[in-house]
C-alpha positions in Angstrom: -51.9 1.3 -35.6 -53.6 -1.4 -33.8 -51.0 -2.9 -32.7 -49.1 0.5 -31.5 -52.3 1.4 -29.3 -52.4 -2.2 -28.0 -48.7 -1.6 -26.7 -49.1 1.7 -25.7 -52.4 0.5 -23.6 -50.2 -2.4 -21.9 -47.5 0.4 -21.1 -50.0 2.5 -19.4 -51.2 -0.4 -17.1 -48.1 -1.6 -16.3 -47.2 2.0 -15.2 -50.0 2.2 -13.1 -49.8 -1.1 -11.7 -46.2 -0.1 -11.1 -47.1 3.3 -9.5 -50.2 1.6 -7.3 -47.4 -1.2 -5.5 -47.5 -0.9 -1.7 -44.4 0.0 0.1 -45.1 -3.0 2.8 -46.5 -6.4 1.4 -47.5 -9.1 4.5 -45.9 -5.9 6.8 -42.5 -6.2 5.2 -41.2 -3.4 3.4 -39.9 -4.0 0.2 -36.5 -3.9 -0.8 -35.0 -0.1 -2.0 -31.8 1.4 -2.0 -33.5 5.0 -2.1 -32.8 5.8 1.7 -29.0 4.7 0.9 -29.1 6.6 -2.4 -31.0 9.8 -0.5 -27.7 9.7 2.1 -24.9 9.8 0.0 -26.1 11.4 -2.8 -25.3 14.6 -1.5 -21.4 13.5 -1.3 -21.5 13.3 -5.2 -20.9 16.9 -7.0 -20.4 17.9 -10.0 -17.8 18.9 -12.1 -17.3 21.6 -15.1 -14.5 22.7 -16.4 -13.5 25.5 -18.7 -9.7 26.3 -20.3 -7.7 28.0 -22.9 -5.8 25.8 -25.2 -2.5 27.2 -27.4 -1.9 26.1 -30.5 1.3 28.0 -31.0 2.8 27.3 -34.5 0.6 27.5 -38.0 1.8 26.5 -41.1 2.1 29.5 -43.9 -0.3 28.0 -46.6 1.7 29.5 -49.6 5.2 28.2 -48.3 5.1 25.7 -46.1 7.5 27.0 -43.2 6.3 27.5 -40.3 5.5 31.3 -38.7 4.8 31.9 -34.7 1.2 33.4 -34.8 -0.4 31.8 -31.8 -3.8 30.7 -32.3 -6.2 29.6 -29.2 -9.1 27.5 -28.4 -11.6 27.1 -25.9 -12.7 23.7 -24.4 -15.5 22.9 -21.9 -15.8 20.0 -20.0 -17.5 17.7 -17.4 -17.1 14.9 -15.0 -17.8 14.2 -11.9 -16.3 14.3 -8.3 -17.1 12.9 -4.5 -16.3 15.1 -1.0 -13.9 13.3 1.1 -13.8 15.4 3.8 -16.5 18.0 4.4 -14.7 20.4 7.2 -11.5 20.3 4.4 -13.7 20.7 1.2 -11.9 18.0 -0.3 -12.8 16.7 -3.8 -11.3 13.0 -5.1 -11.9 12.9 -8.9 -9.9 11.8 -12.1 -6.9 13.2 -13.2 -8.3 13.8 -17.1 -11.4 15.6 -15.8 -9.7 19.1 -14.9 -6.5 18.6 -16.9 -5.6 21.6 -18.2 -8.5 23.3 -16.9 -8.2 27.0 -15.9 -11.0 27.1 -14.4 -13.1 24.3 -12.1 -16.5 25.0 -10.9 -18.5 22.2 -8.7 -22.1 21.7 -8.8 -23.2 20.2 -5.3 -26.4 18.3 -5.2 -28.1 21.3 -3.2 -28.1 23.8 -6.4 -25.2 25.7 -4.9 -22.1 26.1 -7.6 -18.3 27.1 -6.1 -15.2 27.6 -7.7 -12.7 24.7 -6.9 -8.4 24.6 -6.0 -6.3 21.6 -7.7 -4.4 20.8 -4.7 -2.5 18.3 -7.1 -2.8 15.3 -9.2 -1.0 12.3 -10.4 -2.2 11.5 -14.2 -0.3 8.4 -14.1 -3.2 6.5 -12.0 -5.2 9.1 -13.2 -6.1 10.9 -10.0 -6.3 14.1 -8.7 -7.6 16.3 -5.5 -9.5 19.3 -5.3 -10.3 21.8 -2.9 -13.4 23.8 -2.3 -14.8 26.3 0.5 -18.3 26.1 1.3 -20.6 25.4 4.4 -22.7 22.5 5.3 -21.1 19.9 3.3 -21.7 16.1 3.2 -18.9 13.7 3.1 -18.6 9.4 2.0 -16.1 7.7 4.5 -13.6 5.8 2.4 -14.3 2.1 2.8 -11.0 -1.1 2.6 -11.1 -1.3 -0.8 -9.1 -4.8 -0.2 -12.1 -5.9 1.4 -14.0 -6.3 -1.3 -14.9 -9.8 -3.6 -15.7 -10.5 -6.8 -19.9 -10.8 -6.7 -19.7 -8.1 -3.5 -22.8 -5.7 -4.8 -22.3 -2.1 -5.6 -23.2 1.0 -6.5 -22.2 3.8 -9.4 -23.0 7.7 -9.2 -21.7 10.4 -11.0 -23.0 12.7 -14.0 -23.5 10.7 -17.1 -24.0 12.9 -20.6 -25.0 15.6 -18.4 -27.9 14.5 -17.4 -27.1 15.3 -13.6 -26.8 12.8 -10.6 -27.6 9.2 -11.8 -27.5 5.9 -10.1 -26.7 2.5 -11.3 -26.1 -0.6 -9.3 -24.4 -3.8 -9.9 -21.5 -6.3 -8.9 -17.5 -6.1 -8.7 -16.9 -8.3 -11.9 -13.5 -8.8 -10.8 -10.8 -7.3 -8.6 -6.9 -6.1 -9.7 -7.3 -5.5 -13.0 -4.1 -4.3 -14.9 -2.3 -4.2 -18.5 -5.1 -2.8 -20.3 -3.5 0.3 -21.5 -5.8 3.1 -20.1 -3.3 4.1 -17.6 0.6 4.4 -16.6 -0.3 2.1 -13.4 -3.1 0.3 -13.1 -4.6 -1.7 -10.2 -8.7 -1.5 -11.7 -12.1 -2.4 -9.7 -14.1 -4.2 -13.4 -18.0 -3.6 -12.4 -21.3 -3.6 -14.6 -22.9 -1.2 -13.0 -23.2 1.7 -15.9 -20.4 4.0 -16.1 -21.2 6.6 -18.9 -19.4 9.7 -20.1 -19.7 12.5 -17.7 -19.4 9.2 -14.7 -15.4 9.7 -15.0 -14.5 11.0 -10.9 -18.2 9.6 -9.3 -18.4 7.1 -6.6 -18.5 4.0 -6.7 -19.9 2.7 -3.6 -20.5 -0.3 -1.5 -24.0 -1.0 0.2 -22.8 0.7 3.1 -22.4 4.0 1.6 -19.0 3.8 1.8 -16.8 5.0 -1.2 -14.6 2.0 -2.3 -13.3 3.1 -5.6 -13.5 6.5 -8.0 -15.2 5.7 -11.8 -12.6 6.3 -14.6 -13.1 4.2 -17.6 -15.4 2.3 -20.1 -15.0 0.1 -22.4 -17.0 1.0 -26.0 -17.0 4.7 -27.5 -20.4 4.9 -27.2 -21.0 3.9 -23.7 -21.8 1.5 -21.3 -21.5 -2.2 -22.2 -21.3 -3.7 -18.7 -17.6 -3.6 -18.2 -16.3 -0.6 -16.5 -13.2 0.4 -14.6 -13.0 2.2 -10.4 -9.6 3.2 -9.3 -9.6 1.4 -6.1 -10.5 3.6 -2.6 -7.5 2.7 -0.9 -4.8 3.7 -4.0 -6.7 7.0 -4.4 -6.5 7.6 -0.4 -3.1 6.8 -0.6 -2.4 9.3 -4.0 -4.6 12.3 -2.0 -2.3 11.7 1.4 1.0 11.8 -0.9 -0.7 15.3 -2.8 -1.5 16.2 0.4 1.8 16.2 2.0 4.5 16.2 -0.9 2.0 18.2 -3.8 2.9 15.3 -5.6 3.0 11.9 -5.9 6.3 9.7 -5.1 6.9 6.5 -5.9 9.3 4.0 -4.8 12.0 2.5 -6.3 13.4 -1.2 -5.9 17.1 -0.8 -8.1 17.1 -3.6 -10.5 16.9 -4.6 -13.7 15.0 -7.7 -15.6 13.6 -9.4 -18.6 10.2 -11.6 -19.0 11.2 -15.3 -18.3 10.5 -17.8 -21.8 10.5 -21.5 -21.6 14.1 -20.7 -23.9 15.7 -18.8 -20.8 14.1 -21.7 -18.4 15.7 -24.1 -20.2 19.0 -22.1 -20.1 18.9 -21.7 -16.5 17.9 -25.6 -15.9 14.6 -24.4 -14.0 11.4 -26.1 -14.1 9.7 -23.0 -13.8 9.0 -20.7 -16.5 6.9 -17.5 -16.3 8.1 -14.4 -14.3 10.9 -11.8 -14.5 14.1 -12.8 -14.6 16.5 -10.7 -12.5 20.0 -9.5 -15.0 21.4 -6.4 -12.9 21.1 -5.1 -9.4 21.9 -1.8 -8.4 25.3 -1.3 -6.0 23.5 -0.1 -2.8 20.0 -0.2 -3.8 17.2 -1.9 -1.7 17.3 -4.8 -4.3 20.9 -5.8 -3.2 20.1 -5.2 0.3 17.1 -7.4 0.1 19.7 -10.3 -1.0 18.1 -10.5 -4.6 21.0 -11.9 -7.0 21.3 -12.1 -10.9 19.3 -15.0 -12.7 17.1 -14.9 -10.0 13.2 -15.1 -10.9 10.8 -12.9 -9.2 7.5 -14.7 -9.2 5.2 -12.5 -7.0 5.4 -9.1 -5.1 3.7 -9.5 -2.1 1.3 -12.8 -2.4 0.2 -11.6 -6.0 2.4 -13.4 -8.8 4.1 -10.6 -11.8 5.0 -12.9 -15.3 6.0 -10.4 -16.7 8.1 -7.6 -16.6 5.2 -5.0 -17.1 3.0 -6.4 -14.1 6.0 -6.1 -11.7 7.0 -2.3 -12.7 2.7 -1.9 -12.2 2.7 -3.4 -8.7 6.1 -1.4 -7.9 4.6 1.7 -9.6 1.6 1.9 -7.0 4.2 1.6 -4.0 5.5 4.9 -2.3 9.0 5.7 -1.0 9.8 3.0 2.5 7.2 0.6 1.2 8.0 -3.0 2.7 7.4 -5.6 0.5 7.8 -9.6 0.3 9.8 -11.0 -3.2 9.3 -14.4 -3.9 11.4 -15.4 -5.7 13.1 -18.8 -7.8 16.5 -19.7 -7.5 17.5 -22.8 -9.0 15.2 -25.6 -7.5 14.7 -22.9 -4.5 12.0 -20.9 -3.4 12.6 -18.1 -1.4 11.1 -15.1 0.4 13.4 -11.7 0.3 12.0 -8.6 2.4 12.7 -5.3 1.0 11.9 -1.5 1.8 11.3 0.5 -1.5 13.8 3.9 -1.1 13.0 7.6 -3.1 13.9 7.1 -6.9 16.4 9.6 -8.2 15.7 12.2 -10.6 18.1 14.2 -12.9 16.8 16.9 -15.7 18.1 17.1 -18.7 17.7 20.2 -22.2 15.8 18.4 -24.7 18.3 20.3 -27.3 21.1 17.6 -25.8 19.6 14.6 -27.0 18.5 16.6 -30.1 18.2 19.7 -31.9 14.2 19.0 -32.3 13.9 18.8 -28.9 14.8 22.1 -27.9 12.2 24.7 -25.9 11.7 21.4 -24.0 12.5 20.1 -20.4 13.8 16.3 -19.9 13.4 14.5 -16.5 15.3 10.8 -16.4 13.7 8.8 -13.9 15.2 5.5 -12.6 12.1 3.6 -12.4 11.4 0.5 -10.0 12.5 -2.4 -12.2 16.1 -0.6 -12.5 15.0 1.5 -16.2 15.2 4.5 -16.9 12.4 6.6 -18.0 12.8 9.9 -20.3 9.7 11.8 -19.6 9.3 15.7 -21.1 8.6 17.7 -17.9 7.9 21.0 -19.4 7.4 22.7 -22.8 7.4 26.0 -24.5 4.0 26.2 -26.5 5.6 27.9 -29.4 8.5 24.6 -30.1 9.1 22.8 -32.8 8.1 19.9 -30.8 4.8 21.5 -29.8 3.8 22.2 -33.0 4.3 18.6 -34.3 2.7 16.8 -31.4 5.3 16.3 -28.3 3.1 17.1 -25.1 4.2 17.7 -21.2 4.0 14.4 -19.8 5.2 12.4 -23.1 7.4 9.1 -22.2 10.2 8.7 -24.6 10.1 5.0 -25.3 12.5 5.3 -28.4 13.2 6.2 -31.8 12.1 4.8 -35.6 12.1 0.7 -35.5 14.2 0.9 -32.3 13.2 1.3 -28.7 15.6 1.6 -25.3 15.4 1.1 -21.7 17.5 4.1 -20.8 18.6 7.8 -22.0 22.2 6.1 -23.1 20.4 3.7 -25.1 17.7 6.7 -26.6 21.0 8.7 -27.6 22.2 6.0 -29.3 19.1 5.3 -31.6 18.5 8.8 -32.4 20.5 10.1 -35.6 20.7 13.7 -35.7 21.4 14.2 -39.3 18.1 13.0 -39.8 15.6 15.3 -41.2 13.1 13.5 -39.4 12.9 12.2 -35.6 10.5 9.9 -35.4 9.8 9.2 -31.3 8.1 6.4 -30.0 6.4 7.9 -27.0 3.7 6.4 -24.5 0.8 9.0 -23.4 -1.7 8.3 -20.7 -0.5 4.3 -21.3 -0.9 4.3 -24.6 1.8 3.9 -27.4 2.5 6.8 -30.0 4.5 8.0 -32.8 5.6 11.5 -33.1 7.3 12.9 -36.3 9.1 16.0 -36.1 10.6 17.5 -39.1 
């Protein structure tokens, strides 16, 4: 007990001594971010969302088959948002915040609460852009995210575990951060300033009170460890301009097709070098062939920032919109060359899931030609009370193949899938993260 009063006696002095430190010492002021934090606090809101969840199949307890007797849940969440634009009422905030929310209600810093508009969003970099009308609103200019450097000092706020508006501060940690599987595309501002639950869609800001990148990810279940994730300010400005104008995002396509380069295929090929993607189709007509790129040629870098593998170039492509100029370097032989390309609007084509299988049907196939010259099968739509549904397939589901076997187009998928199987076991990616779905 000693001991405990001795500590609690040292905590009350040094709380007092704390609370009794002059704001000026030798008529300088001390250092405080408080007038910053007072400024642009008021940007920061809020976010809480409410929906209504189908589960539509249920399984009959005594027999096994299935019976449609659609069953519902209710789901709450929150997050976090920052104003863009006060005269618009636009919101910038993640994607996974107000997905599949029917309902989104703000909380600005003033006590006032409003219902919010999705204008759109794009859950492959996980953003999306909301819309609210109210008076007397306070805005954070968007800062050059490419501006920033590893060590440059900044600034987290957003809503962790409900608490309401919170403030940490800290350093970028390091710039461009990609392949870490937290989503489809992935260009990440790493910062240890805390980023909690509840932070996902807050501001990260610079000491300017600029916004320079939108909090989205941790790493630890439990919270904050010092490493955390900010969708850069410039790649969200550009996803809200594209949601502005399109009400969705487009992305560009380059018409190719390539492998990851091995010191094997080097040695094949007689090169010296021996990391990149190494070029083995080009598209008749695409902007790849008009560029000049050629088969066996190795792409090395997309604009000044070197792709070894075949992943890191279809990232870079991914965050590039339609008539995107960009600089290939690339290998060719003992050659290194510079080809100029302009990116051109992938193609689309839809497709019944019941055609590639009888599983799949009640669901809505888009085929996407994606930059690197794949294919992508992606399920665009389907009905809640499917087969599909009830064993897992969601909207938004990336077919990446089937049992031990996966394929880089839907020729390839039709292949690999047996439909005289009793089971279709589908490799799927959602939100970048590998899956398996059985259907039966």
């Amino acid at each position: 007990m000693k001991i405990l009063f001795s500590l609690v006696s040292v905590l009350m002095l040094a709380t007092s001594a704390s609370a009794a430190l002059p704001d000026v010492v030798d008529g300088k002021p001390l250092p405080s971010l408080a007038p910053l934090i007072a400024r642009v606090t008021p940007a920061v809101v809020n976010i809480a969302t409410s929906g209504r969840v189908q589960s539509p199949l249920s399984r009959d307890p005594f027999f096994g088959f299935l019976r449609q007797q659609p069953r519902y849940r209710n789901f709450n969440s929150l997050g976090s948002g920052v104003i863009v634009d006060a005269r618009q009422g636009y919101i910038l905030t993640n994607h996974h915040v107000i997905e599949h929310a029917d309902r989104i209600r703000i909380g600005l810093h003033d006590g006032r609460e409003v219902d919010a508009i999705l204008l759109g969003s794009d859950p492959e970099t996980d953003i999306a852009l909301l819309r609210v009308e109210a008076p007397d609103l306070s805005a954070l200019p968007i800062a050059d995210s490419d501006q920033l450097r590893q060590g440059d000092f900044v600034i987290a706020i957003g809503n962790p575990f409900s608490l309401g508006h919170s403030v940490t501060s800290g350093i970028v940690s390091a710039l461009g951060r990609q392949g870490l599987g937290i989503e489809e595309y992935e260009d990440f501002i790493q910062t240890d300033a805390a980023i909690n639950p509840g932070n996902s869609g807050g501001a990260l800001i610079n000491l300017a009170g600029e916004l320079v990148g939108i909090n989205t990810a941790i790493v630890g279940r439990e919270g904050n460890v010092g490493i955390g994730f900010a969708i850069p300010s410039n790649l969200a400005r550009q996803r809200m301009q594209q949601l502005l104008k399109f009400g969705q995002v487009r992305r560009g396509d380059l018409g190719f097709s390539g492998d990851n380069l091995t010191p094997r295929l080097a040695e094949a090929f007689g090169i010296r070098q021996t990391w990149g993607v190494v070029v083995t189709e080009v598209n008749p007509g695409s902007p790849a062939e008009a560029a000049g790129l050629e088969q066996a040629d190795i792409i090395t870098a997309i604009n000044g920032r070197k792709v070894r593998t075949v992943g890191a170039l279809r990232n870079q492509l991914g965050l590039l919109v339609p008539n995107a100029k960009i600089t290939l370097t690339v290998v060719r032989g003992e050659q290194e060359l510079e080809l100029d390309a302009v990116l051109s609007e992938p193609v689309y084509t839809a497709l019944p899931g019941e055609e590639l299988h009888p599983y799949l049907a009640g669901s809505r196939l888009q085929i996407r030609n994606r930059a690197n010259g794949e294919q992508e099968v992606l399920v665009a739509s389907l009905t809640a009370d499917s087969r599909a549904a009830y064993w897992g397939l969601r909207p938004g589901d990336i077919l990446l193949g089937a049992g031990r076997y996966l394929a880089r187009n839907l020729d390839q998928l039709q292949d690999i899938i047996d439909k005289r199987d009793p089971v279709l076991a589908l490799n799927i990616r959602r939100q970048g993260r590998a899956r398996v779905v059985i259907i039966r």
